[in-house]
C-alpha positions as CSV (number, residue, x, y, z in Angstrom):
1,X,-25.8,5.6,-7.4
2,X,-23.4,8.4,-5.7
3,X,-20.5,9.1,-6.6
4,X,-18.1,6.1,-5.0
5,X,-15.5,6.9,-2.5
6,X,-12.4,5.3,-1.1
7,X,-12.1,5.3,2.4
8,X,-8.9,3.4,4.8
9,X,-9.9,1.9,8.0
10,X,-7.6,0.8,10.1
11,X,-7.8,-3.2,10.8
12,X,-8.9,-2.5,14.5
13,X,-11.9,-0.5,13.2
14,X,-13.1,-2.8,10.6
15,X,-15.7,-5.0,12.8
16,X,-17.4,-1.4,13.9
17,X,-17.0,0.4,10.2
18,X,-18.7,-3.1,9.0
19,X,-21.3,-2.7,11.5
20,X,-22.4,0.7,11.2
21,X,-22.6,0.3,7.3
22,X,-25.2,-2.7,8.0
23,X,-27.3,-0.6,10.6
24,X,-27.6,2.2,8.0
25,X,-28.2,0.1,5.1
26,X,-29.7,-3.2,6.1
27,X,-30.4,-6.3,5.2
28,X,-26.8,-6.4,3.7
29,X,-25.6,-9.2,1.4
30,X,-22.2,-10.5,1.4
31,X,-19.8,-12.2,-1.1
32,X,-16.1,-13.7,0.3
33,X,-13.2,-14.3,-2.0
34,X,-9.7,-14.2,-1.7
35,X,-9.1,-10.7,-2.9
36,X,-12.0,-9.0,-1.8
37,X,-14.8,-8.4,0.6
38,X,-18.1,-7.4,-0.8
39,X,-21.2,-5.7,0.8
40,X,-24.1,-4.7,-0.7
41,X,-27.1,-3.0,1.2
42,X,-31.2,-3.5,0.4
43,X,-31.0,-0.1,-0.4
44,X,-28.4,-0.4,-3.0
45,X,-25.1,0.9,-1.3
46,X,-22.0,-1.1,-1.3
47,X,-18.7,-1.5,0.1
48,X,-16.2,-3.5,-1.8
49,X,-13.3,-4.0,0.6
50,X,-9.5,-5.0,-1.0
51,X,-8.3,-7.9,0.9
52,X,-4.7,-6.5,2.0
53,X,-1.7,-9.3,1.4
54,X,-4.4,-11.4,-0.5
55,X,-5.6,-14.3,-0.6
56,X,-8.2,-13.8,2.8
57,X,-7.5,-17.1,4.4
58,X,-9.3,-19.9,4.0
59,X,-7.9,-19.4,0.3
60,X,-10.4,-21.2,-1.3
61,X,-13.6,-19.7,-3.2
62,X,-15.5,-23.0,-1.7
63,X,-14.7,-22.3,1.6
64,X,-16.0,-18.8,1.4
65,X,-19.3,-19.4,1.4
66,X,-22.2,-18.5,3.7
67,X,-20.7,-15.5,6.1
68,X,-23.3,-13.1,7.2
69,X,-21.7,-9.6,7.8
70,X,-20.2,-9.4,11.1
71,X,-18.6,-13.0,10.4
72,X,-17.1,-11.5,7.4
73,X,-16.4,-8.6,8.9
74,X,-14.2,-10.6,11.2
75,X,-12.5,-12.2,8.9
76,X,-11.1,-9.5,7.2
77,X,-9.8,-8.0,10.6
78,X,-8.2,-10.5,11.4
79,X,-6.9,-10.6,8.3
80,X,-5.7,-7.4,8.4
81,X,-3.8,-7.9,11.6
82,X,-2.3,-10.6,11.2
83,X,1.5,-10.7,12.0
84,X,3.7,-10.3,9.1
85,X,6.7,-9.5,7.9
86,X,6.5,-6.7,5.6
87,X,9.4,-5.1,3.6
88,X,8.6,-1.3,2.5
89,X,10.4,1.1,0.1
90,X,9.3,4.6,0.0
91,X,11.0,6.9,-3.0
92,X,9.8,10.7,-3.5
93,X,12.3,13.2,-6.0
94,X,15.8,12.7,-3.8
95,X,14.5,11.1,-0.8
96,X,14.2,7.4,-0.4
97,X,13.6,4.8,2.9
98,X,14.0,1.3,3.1
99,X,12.8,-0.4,6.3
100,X,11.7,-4.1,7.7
101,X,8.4,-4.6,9.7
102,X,7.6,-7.3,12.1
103,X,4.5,-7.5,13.5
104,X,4.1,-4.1,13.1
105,X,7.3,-3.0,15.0
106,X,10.7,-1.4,12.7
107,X,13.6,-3.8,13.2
108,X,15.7,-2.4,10.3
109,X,15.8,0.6,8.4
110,X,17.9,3.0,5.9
111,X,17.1,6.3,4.7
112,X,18.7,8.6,3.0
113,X,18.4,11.7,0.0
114,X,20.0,13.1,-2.9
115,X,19.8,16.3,-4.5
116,X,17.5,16.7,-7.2
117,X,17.0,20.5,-8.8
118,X,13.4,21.6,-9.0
119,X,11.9,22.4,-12.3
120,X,12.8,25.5,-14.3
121,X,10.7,28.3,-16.8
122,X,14.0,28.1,-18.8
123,X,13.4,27.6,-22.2
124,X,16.0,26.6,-24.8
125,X,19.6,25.3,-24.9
126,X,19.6,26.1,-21.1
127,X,16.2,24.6,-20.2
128,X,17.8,21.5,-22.2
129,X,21.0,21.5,-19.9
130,X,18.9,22.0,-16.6
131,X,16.9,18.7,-18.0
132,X,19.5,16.8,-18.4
133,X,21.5,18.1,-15.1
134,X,18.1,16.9,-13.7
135,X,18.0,13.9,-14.8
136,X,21.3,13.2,-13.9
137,X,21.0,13.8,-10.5
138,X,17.1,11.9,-10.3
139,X,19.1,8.2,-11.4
140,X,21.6,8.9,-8.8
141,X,18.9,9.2,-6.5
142,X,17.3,6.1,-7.8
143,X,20.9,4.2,-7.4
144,X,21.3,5.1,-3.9
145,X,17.4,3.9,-3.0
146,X,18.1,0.7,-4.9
147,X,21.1,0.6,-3.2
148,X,19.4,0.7,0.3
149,X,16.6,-1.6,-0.9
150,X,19.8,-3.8,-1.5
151,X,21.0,-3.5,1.8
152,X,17.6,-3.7,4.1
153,X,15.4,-6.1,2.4
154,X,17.1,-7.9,-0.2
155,X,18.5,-10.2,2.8
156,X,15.4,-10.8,4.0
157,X,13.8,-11.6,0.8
158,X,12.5,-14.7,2.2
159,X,11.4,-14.0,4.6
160,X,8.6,-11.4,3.4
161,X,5.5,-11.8,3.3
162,X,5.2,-9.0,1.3
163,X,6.8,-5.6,-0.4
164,X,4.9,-2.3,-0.3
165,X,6.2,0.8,-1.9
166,X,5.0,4.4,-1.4
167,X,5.4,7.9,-2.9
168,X,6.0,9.1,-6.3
169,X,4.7,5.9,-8.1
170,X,7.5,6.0,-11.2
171,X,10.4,6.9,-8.9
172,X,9.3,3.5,-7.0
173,X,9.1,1.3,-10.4
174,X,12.4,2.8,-12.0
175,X,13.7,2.0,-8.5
176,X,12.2,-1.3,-8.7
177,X,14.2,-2.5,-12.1
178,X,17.3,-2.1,-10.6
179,X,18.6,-6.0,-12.2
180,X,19.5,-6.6,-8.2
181,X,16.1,-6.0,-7.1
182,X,14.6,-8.9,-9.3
183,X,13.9,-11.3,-6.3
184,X,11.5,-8.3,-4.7
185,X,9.3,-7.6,-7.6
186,X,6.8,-10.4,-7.1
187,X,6.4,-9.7,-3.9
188,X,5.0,-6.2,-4.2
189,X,2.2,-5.6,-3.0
190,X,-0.9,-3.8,-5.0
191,X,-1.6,-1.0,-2.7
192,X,0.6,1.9,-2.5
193,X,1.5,4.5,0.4
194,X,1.2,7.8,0.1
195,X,4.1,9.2,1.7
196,X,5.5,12.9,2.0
197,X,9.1,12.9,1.2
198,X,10.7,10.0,3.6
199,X,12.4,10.2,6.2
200,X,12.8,7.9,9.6
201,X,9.3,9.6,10.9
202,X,7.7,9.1,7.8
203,X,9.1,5.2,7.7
204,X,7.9,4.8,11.2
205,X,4.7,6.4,10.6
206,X,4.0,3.2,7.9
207,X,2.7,0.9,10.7
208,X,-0.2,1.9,10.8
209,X,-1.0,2.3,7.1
210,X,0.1,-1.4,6.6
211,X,-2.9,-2.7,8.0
212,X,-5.1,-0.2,6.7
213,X,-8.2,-2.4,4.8
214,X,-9.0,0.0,1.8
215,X,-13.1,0.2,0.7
216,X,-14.5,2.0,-1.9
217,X,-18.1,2.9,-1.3
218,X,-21.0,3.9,-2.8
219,X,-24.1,5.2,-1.6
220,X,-27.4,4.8,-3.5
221,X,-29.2,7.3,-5.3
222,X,-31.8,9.2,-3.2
């Protein structure tokens, strides 16, 4: 087998992606549950697609049964595009966003930034000063996020049908323990934006990354 690959298609384009990975590789096999989408090709290749917001409806195994491609393919799209109400919390050094999205549309949002020094070649008592100047000034970044988490989606907690977070993964999950945040952490969600720092742009930008159906393929050896 190749090496695999991840690729995001965007819920409108996963009928066609679907298709064209059946005319290249068919007869293609199918298996439905309610976290994933699995194709595999008479030639070996396979795409294993992550069910976004899971469980694919219907949400039982039993139910899941039978689809040929296209049906599947189907499914999962309009899976992907169902309406929802999706909270989503993107953190990156200083900068943080906080925003609500329903049906795809940004009804509320905060952003925001704090300072946060780069790194220094300092070495000594002053590179241990800088680090902890540094650090400092990173948990007051990661107060004022939490705080706008705390403001924008804490209120609608539930309402949500899900949380996703984006950037710096560890700035999100130190965000995240904020004792006030408690109610949110079950609801996020396993897929993660990748964000440049946020701002409102970068915020608004998210709609189209929330219903994003992420595959990982892999070709067959030839």
């Amino acid at each position: 087998m190749g090496s695999p690959r991840r690729v995001g298609v965007s819920g409108e384009r996963v009928e066609r992606w679907v298709a064209t990975f059946v005319g290249r590789h068919s007869p293609v096999d199918v298996t439905v549950t309610p976290e994933r989408v699995e194709f595999v090709g008479g030639d070996g290749a396979t795409a294993v697609a992550q069910v976004p917001y899971p469980p694919l409806t219907p949400a039982h195994e039993q139910a899941l049964t039978g689809f040929q491609p296209e049906a599947a393919a189907g499914l999962l799209a309009a899976h992907a595009l169902a309406p929802r109400t999706l909270g989503v919390l993107l953190v990156r050094r200083g900068g943080y966003a906080a925003g609500i999205f329903e049906g795809g549309q940004l009804h509320g949002a905060k952003t925001g930034s704090r300072h946060v020094q780069g790194r220094t070649a300092a070495g000594g008592w002053s590179q241990q000063r800088f680090a902890r100047r540094r650090e400092g000034q990173a948990r007051v970044a990661r107060d004022a996020a939490a705080d706008a988490a705390v403001q924008v989606l804490l209120p609608e907690t539930a309402r949500l049908d899900a949380v996703v977070v984006g950037g710096d993964r560890r700035s999100c999950d130190l965000v995240l323990e904020d004792p006030r945040l408690r109610a949110l952490r079950p609801l996020v969600s396993a897929h993660r934006l990748d964000v440049p720092e946020p701002r409102r742009s970068v915020l608004e930008d998210c709609a189209e990354a929330l219903r994003t159906v992420w595959i990982l393929v892999e070709d067959p050896t030839r």
